[in-house]
C-alpha positions as CSV (number, residue, x, y, z in Angstrom):
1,X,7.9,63.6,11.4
2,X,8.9,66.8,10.7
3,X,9.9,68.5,14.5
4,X,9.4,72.4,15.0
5,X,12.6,72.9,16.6
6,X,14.0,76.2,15.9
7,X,17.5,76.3,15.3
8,X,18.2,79.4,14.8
9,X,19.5,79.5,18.4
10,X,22.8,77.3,19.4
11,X,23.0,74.2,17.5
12,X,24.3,71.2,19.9
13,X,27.3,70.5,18.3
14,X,26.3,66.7,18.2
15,X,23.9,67.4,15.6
16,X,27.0,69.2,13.6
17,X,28.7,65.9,13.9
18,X,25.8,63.9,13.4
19,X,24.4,65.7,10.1
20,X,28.5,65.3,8.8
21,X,29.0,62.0,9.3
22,X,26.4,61.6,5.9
23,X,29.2,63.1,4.1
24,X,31.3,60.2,5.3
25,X,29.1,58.0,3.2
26,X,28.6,60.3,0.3
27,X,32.1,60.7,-0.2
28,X,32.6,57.0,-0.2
29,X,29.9,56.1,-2.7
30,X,31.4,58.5,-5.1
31,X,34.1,57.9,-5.0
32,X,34.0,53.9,-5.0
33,X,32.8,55.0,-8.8
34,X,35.0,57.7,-9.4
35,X,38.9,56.9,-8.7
36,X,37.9,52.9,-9.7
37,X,35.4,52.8,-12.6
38,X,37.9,54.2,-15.4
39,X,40.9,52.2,-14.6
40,X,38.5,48.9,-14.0
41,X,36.9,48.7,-16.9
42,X,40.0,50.3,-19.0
43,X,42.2,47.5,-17.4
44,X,40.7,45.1,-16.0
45,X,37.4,44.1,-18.2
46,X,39.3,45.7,-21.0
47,X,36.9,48.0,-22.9
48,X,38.4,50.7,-25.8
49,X,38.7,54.2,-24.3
50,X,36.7,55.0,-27.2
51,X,33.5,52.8,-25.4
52,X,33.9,53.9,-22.0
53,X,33.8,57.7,-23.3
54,X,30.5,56.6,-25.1
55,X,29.0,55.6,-22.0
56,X,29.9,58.2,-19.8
57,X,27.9,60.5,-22.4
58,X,25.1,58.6,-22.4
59,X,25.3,58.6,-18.7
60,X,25.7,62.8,-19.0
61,X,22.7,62.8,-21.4
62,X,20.5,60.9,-18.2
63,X,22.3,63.1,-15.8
64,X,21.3,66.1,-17.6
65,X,17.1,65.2,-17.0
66,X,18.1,62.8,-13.8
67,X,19.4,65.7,-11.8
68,X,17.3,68.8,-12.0
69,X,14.8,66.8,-12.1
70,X,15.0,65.3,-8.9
71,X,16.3,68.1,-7.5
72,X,13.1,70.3,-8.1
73,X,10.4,67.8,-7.0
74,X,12.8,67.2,-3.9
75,X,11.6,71.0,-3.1
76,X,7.8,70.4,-4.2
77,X,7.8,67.4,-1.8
78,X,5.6,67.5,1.7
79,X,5.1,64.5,3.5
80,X,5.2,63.9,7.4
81,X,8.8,63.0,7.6
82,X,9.8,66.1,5.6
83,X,10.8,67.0,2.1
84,X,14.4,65.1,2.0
85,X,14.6,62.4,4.3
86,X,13.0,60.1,2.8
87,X,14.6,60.5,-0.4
88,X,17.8,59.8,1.3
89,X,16.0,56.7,3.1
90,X,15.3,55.7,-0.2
91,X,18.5,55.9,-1.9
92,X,21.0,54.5,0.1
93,X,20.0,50.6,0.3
94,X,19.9,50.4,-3.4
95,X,22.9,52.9,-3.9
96,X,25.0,50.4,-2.2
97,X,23.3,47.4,-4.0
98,X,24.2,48.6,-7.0
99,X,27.9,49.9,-5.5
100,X,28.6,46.4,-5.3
101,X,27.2,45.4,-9.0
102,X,29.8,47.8,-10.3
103,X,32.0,45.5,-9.9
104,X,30.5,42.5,-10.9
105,X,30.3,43.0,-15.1
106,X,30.4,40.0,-17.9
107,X,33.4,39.5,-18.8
108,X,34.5,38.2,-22.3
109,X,32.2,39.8,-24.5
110,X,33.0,43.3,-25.2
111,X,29.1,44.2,-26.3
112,X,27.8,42.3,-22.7
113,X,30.7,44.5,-20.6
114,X,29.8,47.9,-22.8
115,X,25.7,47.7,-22.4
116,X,26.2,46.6,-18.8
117,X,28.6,49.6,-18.0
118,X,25.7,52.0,-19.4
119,X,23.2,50.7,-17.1
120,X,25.1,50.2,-14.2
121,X,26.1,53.5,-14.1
122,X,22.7,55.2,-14.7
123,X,21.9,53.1,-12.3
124,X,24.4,54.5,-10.1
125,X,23.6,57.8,-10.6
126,X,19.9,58.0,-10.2
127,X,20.2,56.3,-7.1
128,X,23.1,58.1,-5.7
129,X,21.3,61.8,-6.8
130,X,18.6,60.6,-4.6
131,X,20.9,60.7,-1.5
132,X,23.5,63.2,-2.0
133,X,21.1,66.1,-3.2
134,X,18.4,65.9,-0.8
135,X,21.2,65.3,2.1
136,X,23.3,68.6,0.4
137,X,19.9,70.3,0.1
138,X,19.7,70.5,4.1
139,X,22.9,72.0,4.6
140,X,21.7,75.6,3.6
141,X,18.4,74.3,5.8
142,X,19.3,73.6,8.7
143,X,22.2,75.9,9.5
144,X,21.3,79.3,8.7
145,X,24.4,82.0,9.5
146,X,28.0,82.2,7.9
147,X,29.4,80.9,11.1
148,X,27.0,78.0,11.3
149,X,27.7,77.2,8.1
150,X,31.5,77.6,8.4
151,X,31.4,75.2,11.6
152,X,29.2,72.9,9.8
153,X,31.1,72.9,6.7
154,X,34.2,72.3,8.3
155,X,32.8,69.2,10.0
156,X,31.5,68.0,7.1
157,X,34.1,68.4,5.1
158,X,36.6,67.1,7.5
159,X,34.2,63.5,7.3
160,X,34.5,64.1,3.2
161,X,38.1,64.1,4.3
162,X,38.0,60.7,6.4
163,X,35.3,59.0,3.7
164,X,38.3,59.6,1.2
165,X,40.7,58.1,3.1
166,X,38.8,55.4,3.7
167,X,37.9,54.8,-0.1
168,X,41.6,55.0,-1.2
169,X,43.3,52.9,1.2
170,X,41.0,49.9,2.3
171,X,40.0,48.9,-1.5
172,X,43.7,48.8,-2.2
173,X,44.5,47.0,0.5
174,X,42.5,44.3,-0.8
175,X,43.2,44.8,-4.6
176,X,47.1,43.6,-4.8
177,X,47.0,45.6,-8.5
178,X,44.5,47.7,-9.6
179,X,45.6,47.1,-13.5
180,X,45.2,43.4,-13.4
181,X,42.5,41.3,-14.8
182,X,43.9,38.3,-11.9
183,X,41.9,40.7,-9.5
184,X,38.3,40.9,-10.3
185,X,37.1,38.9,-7.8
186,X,39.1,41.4,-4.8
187,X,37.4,44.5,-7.0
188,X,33.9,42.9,-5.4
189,X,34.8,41.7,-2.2
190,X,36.0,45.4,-1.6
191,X,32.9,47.1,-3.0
192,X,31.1,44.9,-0.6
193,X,33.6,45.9,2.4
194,X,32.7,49.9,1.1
195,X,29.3,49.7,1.7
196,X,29.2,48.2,4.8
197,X,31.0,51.9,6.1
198,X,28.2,53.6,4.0
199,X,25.6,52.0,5.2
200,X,27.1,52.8,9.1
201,X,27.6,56.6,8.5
202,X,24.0,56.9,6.2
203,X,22.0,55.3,9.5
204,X,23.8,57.8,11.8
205,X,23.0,60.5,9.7
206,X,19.3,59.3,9.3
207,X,18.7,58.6,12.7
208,X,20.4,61.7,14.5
209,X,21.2,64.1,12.4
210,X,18.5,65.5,10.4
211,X,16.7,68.8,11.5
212,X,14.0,70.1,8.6
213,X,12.8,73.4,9.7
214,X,9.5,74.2,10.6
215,X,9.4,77.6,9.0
216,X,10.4,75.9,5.2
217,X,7.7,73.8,5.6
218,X,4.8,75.2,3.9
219,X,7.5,76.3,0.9
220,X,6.1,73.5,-1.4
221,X,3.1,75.1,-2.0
222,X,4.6,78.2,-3.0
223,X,7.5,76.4,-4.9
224,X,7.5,77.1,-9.1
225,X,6.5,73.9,-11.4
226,X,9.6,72.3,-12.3
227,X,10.6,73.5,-15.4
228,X,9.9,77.2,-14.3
229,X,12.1,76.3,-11.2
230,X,14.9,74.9,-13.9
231,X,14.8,78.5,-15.7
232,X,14.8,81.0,-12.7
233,X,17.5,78.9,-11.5
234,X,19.5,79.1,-14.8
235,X,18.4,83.2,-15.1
236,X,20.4,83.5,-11.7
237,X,23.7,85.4,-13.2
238,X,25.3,84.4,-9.6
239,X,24.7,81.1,-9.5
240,X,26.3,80.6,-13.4
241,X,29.3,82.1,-12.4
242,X,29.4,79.6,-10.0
243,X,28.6,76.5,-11.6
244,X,31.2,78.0,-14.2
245,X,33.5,78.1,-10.7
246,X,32.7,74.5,-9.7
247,X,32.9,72.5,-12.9
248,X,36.5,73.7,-13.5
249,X,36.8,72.8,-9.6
250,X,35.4,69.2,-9.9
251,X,37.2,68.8,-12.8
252,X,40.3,69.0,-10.8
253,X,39.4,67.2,-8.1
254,X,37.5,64.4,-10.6
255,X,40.7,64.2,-12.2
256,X,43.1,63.5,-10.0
257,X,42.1,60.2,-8.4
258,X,40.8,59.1,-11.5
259,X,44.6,59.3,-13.5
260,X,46.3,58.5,-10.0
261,X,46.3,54.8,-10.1
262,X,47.7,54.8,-13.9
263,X,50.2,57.8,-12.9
264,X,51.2,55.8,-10.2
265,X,52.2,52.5,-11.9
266,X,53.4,53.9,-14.9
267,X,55.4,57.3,-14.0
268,X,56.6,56.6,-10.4
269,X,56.8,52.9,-11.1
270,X,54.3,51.7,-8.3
271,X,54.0,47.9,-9.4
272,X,51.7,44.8,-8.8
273,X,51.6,43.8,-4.8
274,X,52.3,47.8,-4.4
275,X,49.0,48.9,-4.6
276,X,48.3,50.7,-1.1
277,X,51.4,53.2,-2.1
278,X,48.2,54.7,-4.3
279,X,46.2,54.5,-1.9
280,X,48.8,56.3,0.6
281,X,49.2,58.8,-1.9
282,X,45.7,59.9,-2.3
283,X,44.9,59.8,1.6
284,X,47.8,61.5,2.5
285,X,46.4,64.4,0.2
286,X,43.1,64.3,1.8
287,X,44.6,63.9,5.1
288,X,46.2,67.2,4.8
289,X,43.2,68.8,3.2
290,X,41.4,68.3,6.2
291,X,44.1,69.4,8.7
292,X,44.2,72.6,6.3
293,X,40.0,73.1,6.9
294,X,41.0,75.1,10.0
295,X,43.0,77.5,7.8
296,X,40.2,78.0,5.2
297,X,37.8,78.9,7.7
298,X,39.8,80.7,9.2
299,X,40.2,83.0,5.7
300,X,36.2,82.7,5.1
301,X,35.8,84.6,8.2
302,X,38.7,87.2,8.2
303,X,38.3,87.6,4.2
304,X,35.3,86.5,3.0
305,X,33.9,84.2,0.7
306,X,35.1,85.5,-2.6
307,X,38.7,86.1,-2.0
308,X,38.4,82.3,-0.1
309,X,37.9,81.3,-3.3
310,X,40.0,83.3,-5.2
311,X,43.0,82.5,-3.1
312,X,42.2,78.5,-3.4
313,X,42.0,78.5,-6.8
314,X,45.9,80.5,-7.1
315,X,46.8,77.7,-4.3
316,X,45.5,74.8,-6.0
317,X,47.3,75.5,-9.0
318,X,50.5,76.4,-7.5
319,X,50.5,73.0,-5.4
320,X,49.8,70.9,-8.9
321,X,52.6,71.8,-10.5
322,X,55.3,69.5,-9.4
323,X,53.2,66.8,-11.1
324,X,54.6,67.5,-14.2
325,X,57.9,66.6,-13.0
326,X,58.5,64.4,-10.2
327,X,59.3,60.7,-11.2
328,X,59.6,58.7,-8.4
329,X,57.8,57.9,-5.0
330,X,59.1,59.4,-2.5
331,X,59.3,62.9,-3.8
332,X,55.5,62.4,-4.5
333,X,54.2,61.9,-1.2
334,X,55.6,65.5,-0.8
335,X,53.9,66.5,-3.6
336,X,50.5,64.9,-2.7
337,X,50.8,66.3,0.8
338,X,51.1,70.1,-0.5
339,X,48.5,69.6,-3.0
340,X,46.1,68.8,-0.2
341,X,46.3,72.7,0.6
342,X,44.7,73.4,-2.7
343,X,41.8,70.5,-2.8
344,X,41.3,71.6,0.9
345,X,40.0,74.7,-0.2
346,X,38.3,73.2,-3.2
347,X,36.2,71.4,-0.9
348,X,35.3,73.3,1.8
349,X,33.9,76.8,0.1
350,X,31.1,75.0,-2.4
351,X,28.1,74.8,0.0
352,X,29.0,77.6,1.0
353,X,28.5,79.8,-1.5
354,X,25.9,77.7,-3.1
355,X,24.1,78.3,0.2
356,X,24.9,82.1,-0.1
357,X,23.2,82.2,-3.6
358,X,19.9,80.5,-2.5
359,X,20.0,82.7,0.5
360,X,19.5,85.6,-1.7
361,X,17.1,83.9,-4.9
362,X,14.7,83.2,-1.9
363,X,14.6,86.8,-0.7
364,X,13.7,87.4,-4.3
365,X,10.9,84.9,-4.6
366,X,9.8,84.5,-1.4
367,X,10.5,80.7,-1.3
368,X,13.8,78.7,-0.7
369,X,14.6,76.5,-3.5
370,X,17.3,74.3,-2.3
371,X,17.2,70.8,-4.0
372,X,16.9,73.1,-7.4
373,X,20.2,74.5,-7.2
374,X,21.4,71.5,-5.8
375,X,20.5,69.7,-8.5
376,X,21.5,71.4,-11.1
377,X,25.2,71.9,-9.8
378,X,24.7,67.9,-8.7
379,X,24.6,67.9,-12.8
380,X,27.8,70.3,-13.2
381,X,29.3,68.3,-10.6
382,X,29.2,65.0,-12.7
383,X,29.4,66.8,-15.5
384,X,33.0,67.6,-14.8
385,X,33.0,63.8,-14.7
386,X,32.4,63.2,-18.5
387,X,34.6,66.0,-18.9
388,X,37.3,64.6,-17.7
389,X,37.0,61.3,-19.4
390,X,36.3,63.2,-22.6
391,X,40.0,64.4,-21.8
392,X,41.6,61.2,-20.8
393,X,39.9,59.6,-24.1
394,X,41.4,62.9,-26.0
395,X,44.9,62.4,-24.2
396,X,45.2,58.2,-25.0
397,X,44.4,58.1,-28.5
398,X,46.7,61.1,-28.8
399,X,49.2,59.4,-27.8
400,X,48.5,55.9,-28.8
401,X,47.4,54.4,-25.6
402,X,43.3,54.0,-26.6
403,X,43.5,49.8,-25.7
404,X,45.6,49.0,-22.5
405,X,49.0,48.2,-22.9
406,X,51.0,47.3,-19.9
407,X,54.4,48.8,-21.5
408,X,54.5,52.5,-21.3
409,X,55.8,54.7,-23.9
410,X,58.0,58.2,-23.4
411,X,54.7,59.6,-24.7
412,X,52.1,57.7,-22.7
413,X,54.5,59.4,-19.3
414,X,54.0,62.7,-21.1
415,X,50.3,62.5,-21.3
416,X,49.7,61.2,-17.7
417,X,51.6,63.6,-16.7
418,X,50.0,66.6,-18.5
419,X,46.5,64.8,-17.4
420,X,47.6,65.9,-13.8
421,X,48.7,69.3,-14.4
422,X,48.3,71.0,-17.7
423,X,45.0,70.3,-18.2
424,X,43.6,70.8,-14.6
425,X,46.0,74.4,-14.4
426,X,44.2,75.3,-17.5
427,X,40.7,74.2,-16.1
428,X,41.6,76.4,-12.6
429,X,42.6,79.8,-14.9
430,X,39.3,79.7,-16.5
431,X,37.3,79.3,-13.0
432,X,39.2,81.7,-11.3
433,X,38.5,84.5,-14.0
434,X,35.1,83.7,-14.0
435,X,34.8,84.2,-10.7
436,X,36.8,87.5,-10.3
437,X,33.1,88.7,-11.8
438,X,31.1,86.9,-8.3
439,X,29.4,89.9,-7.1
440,X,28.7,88.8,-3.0
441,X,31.4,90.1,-1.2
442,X,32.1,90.1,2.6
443,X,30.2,93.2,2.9
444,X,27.4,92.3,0.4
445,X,27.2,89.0,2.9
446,X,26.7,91.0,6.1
447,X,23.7,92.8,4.4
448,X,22.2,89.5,2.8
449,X,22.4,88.0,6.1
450,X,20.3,91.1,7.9
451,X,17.7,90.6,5.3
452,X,17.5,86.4,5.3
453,X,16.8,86.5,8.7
454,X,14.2,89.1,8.9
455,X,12.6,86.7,6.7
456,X,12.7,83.9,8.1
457,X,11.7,85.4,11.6
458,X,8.2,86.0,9.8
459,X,8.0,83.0,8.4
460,X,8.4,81.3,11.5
461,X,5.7,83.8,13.0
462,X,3.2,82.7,10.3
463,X,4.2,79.3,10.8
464,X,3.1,79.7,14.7
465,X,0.0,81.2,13.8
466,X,-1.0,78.0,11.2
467,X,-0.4,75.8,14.3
């Protein structure tokens, strides 16, 4: 049941910690399907690039309908435990049900493998929409200023931080060789071990750290029907420069663990029983992303939002480069450290801004419309995924690598290696002159946040009065 708490005074900083932890478990659950999925079903079931880029856009096509849509009834939704819990109490069992079927395809029939891949992973994504958005959705919610936000971001991101870790070391420390077909059986055993942390982090979350307010929650009456909620979203020049912003973002940060396990074994010569060097690889990136959190909020604060950005775009590109160089292991963990700078950043200025945008559309209308925008950039979030296997199909036929051959040739290097930095530097150029156009500055910011909560004081006064 929904309690009328106000938190526009202090938040205990438990419930920081406690609301976090859910992005301990989101960023698990993706990424148990992004970094693995390509190079499992490349490698180890064996399907044709050409079928696994098929799939991925029919799963784009369901995305497309999946996401908006759940994100605008999320917003039209009133029931006594609030508008988002329970679609995040409904999500997660069968989210990490279907984690573990992932992993558990026919094998030996090419047809069987490719319709079981589409499902699976529509599967996947209705089920894991149903969590993330609706827990995403509260962020803007439940902490209302720039420095709540910034605290609360930087927790939250800091558990994206630790979730990542966690999904790029344990799986490979049960996975000898992530190219092998000998391996199937580890694949599940450490889907199964995955969920087990999701499922810990999700109850925390469910339990102690959700907060609806009591001033949003008479907003489903005056919420638009969904389609109308699709379009003023969509009309919202700010929020299409960002979703321009984040898709050439995600499709950074999709890429990278995605070609990692292939750049690994194949450029710096990581071989079979070697395994958790990838995994070291990737955490130690994350790793340093979150102990370089402090120093983006510190530049949120003293510079604002849009220079934040700005800067972690130039950063994030600068830190990529030595990808399309470095050939052996022990320069990379350099590399992979540094780089951390950049995705740090990446990370920790999205719901930010987002959050900044619906600030202001709900001064417009009158009515905050969270889960919309969250759904919709939930979709240009995975569509960065397609994206980028629409890239790596591009890359491997190009270069003669579409069926997987364990032998790597001078131009297979070349294309893993351009996979983790041309392409991504040229994905980061066109965000960052999009957003050069983002028109809330620091200043713009202070005045926005004058005005929000003017408005939400007399919403919370009407709010009194109803009870």
């Amino acid at each position: 049941m929904i309690k009328n708490e106000d938190l526009t005074e202090d938040i205990p900083t438990k419930k920081y910690f406690a609301f976090g932890i859910g992005q301990f478990s989101d960023a698990i659950a993706l990424q148990m399907f992004t970094i693995y999925i390509f190079t499992f079903y490349f490698t180890v079931v064996g399907l044709h690039v050409i079928l696994i880029t098929i799939a991925f856009i029919i799963w784009s096509i369901w995305n497309s309908i999946n996401d908006p849509l759940l994100g605008a009834l999320s917003d039209r939704t009133k029931t006594k435990w609030g508008r988002r819990k329970p679609y995040i109490l409904g999500g997660i069992i069968p989210l990490c049900i279907v984690i573990v079927l992932l992993y558990t395809p026919p094998i030996g029939i090419p047809v069987f493998s490719f319709l079981y891949f589409i499902v699976i992973i529509i599967l996947f994504d209705t089920f894991f929409t149903m969590y993330d958005l609706n827990y995403c959705a509260l962020f803007p919610e439940m902490f209302q200023d720039l420095e709540q936000r910034a605290k609360a971001s930087a927790i939250k991101q800091v558990f994206t931080v630790v979730g990542l870790i966690f999904a790029f070391i344990i799986p490979t420390l049960i996975i000898p060789d992530l190219t092998s077909d000998k391996y199937l059986f580890n694949y599940m055993v450490a889907a199964i071990v995955m969920t087990v942390f999701i499922l810990i982090g999700a109850s925390i979350l469910i339990k102690f750290g959700i907060q609806e307010r009591s001033e949003f929650s008479e907003d489903f009456k005056t919420a638009p029907p969904i389609l109308k909620s699709l379009k003023f979203s969509l009309k919202n020049k700010n929020f299409r420069i960002f979703i321009v912003m984040n898709l050439c973002y995600w499709y950074v940060v999709g890429m990278l663990p995605i070609i990692t396990p292939l750049y690994g074994r194949f450029v710096l010569g990581i071989g079979e029983g070697e395994a958790y060097l990838l995994g070291l690889l990737l955490g130690i990136a994350f790793l340093s992303a979150a102990g370089f959190m402090p120093f983006w909020r510190y530049v949120a604060i003293k510079l604002g939002m849009k220079r934040g950005v700005m800067l972690s775009i130039i950063t994030l590109i600068v830190t990529l480069a030595p990808f399309l160089f470095i050939s052996n292991v022990s320069t990379s963990f350099f590399a992979f450290f540094f780089v951390g700078l950049g995705i740090s950043g990446a990370i920790y200025f999205g719901d930010i801004i987002l959050s900044a945008i619906i600030d202001q559309d709900e001064l417009e209308i009158g009515t905050r419309r969270d889960g919309g925008y969250f759904g919709i950039n939930a979709l240009i979030t995975k569509l960065s995924t397609i994206i980028v296997i629409i890239t790596i199909g591009f890359v491997f036929n190009t270069v003669g690598w579409a069926v997987f051959d364990p032998v790597a040739t001078e131009n297979i290097i070349f294309g893993l290696r351009s996979l983790m930095f041309i392409f991504p530097a040229i994905a980061l150029v066109i965000g960052l002159v999009a957003f050069h156009r983002f028109p809330i500055t620091k200043e713009k910011y202070e005045l926005l946040k004058l005005d929000i909560e003017k408005l939400h004081a007399e919403k919370r006064e009407k709010q009194r009065k109803i009870i």
